[in-house]
Each structure stands twice: as structure tokens, then as C-alpha cells.
C-alpha positions as a printed Julia matrix, in Angstrom:
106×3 Matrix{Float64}:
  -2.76  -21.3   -4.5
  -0.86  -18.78  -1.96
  -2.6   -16.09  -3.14
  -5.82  -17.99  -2.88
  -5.03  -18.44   0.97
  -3.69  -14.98   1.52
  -7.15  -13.98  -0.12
  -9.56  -15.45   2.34
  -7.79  -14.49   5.28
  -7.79  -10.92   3.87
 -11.16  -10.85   3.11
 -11.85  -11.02   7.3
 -10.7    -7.6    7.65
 -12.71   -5.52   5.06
 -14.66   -3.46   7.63
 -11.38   -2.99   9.32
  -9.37   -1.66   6.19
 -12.19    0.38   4.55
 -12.49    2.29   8.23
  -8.76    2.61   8.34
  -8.22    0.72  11.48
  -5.29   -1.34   9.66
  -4.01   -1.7    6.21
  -3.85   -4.51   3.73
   0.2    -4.73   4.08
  -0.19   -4.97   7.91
  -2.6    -8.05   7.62
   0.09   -9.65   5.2
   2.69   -9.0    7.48
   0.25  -10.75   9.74
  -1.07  -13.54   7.75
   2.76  -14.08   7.04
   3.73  -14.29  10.65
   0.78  -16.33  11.55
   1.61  -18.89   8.68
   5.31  -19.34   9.58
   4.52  -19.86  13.39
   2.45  -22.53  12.68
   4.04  -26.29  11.78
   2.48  -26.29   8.12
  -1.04  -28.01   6.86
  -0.69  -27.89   3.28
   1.52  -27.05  -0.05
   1.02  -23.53   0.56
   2.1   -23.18   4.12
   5.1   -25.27   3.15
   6.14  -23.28  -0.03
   5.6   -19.92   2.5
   7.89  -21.87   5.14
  10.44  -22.55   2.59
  10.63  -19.47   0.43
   9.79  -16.44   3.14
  11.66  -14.85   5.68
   9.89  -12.46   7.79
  11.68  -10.42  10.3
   9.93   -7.65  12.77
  11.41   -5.43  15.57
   9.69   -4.46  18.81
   8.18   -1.26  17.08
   6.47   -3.32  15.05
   7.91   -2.43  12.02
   8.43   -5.72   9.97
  10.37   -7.0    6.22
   9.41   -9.52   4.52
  11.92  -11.21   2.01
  11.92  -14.12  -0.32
  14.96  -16.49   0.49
  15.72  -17.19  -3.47
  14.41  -15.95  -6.7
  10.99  -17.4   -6.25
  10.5   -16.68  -2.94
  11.03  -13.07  -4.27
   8.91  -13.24  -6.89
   5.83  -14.49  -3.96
   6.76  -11.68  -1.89
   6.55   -9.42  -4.82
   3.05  -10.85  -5.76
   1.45  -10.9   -2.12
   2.7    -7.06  -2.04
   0.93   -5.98  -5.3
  -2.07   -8.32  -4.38
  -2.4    -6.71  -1.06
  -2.1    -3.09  -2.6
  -4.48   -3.89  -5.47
  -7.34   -5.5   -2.83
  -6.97   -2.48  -0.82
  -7.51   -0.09  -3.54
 -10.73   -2.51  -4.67
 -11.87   -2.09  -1.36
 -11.73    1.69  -1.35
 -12.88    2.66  -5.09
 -16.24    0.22  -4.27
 -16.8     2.0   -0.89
 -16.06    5.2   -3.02
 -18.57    4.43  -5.71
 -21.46    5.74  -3.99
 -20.01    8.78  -1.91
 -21.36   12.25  -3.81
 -18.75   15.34  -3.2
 -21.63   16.94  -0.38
 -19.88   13.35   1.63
 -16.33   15.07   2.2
 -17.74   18.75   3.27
 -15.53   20.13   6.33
 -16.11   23.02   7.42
 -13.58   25.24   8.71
């Protein structure tokens, strides 16, 4: 059900992650924030209020953590689902590259 939602809202930004303007992990940290600023909808904005933490600096470098054993276990699984999409994206935009793509000349 979380991962459902994280899923759509990922799916937005496929342009943007296949041209490397952000990464899957940045539009988590994202989705995450954007979720937990927001008085929640449904079951899966409350289960994401009550079992994530998210904390950020004014670098911009964020961490998300789960508040209890489940909530660690979510985090774990929107990290690897975020990693694996990614990937997805890039091995289908890789499929129809031929080597003669990547030539640089020196």
C-alpha cells in the first residue's frame, strides 16, 4: 500500500532520473518530507506519520529512520524499492544504446 503510493509519485520523475537531474533516493527523501508535512488522507500517510522520522540539515543532506522495528523495516523497503526502480529505469533506457552511443573522443 506505501509502496504503491511511493510508486506513483516516483513514476513523475522518470525523465528527470534517466537524465540525471535527481536520483530516486532524493525523490524519497522528498515524497517522505512531502507526506509528513501534510495532516494525513489515508492509512498510508498515517502508518508513514507514525512509523518515520525524517530529519534534513540546511545542506540538504537528509536521514530517514523508522521509529520501531516496522518503521525500519518500511524505511528499509522504500530504500531498496527506490534503488531497484532506478536501476529499471536505466537498464530499459540502456536497452537500445549500441557501444558507437558512448564514443568520446579525446
Amino acid at each position: 500500500m506505501i509502496l504503491s503510493e511511493f510508486s506513483k509519485y516516483l513514476q513523475q520523475f522518470n525523465k528527470q532520473i534517466i537524465s540525471n537531474e535527481t536520483s530516486a533516493l532524493k525523490i524519497l527523501c522528498e515524497w517522505v518530507k512531502l507526506v509528513i508535512n501534510k495532516n494525513p488522507k489515508n492509512h498510508a500517510d498515517k502508518i508513514v506519520h507514525k512509523e518515520i522520522l525524517l530529519a534534513e540539515n540546511n545542506t540538504g543532506d537528509f536521514l530517514i529512520v523508522g521509529k520501531s522495528e516496522s518503521g525500519r523495516v518500511l524505511v528499509n523497503a522504500l530504500y531498496n524499492y527506490a534503488l531497484s526502480y532506478e536501476n529499471f529505469l536505466m537498464s530499459r533506457w540502456l536497452e537500445n544504446k549500441k557501444a558507437h552511443d558512448f564514443n568520446i573522443s579525446n
